[in-house]
Each structure stands twice: as structure tokens, then as C-alpha cells.
C-alpha positions in Angstrom: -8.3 -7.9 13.7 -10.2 -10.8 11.5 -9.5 -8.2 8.6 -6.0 -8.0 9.0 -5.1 -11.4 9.5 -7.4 -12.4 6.5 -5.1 -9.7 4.4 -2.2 -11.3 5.2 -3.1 -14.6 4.7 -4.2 -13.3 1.5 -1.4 -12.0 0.4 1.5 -13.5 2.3 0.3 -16.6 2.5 -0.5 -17.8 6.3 1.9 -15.0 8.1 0.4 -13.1 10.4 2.6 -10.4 10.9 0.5 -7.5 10.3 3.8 -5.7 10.6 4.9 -7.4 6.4 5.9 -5.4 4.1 3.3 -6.2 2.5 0.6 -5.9 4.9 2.0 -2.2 5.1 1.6 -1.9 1.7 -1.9 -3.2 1.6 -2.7 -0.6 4.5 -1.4 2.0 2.8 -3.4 1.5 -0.4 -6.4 1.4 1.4 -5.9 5.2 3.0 -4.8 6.4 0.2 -8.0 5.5 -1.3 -9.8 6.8 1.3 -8.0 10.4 1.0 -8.0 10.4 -2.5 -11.8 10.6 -2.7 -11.9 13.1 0.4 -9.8 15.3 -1.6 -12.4 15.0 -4.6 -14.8 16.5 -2.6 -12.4 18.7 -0.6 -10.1 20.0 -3.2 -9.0 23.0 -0.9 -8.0 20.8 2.2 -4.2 21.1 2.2 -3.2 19.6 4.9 -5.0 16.1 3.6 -2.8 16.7 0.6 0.0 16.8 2.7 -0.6 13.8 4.3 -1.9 12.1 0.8 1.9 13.1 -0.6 3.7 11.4 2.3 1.6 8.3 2.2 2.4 7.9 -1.0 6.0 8.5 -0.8 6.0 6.0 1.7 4.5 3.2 -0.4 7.1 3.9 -2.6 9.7 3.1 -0.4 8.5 0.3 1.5 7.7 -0.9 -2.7 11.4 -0.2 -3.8 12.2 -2.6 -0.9 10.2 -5.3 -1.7 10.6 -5.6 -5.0 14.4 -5.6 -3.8 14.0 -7.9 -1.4 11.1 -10.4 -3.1 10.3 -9.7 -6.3 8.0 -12.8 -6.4 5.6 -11.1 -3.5 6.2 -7.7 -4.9 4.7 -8.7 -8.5 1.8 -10.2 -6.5 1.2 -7.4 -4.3 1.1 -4.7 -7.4 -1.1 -7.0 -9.2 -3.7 -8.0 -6.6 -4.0 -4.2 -5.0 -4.4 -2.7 -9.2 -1.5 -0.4 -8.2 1.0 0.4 -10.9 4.3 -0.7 -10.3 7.6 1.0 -10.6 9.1 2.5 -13.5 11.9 0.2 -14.1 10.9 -2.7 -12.1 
């Protein structure tokens, strides 16, 4: 729980609502990460595939809507995670 809050303080700046945008965000990264080098190893588990393709359609979404909503946090989040942004954005 120290993690998250630290995260958030992190990036946010003092909220501690893990439920953010982009706490999500941050979370996301993070098992991404983890499945990406599973599947290096793995590189006949489909179903990890699967799940590596909808995690990362849903950090797209949740970063269409912030940089939407705050494009101040949003260039912040892309930069401090190393994550390339949207095309366009």
C-alpha cells in the first residue's frame, strides 16, 4: 500500500487516489512489463498474448483521456513511465 501511495504522490502530486488516471496508467505499465518479458520466454502462450493485447488497448484509452482531459499530467506521465505517446498528441 506504501508503493502505491508513493506512485501517486509521485506522479499526481499528494493524491492518493489509487483509482487516478494516472495511477491506472502507472499500473498498467508495470504488467505490461511483466507480460512482455513472460512472453520472451514463452512465445507460444496465447492466452498471455491475449491478455498483453487488451492491457494495452486499455492504456490507450485511459491515455486518449488524459491527454484529453490534462494534457499537463499526461506529458508527465508519458515522460516519467519512458512510454511513447500518442500519434498526434
Amino acid at each position: 500500500m506504501d508503493k502505491r501511495k508513493s506512485i501517486d504522490a509521485h506522479l499526481v502530486g499528494r493524491n492518493k487516489d489509487t483509482g487516478s488516471t494516472a495511477s491506472q496508467i502507472y499500473y498498467l505499465t508495470h504488467q505490461i512489463l511483466k507480460l512482455s518479458s513472460h512472453l520472451e520466454s514463452h512465445s507460444e502462450d496465447y492466452s498471455s498474448r491475449r491478455g498483453l493485447r487488451k492491457l494495452l488497448g486499455k492504456r490507450k484509452r485511459l491515455l486518449i483521456y488524459l491527454s484529453n482531459d490534462n494534457t499537463a499530467l499526461y506529458a508527465k506521465v508519458v515522460k516519467t513511465l519512458g512510454i511513447r505517446g500518442l500519434k498526434g498528441r
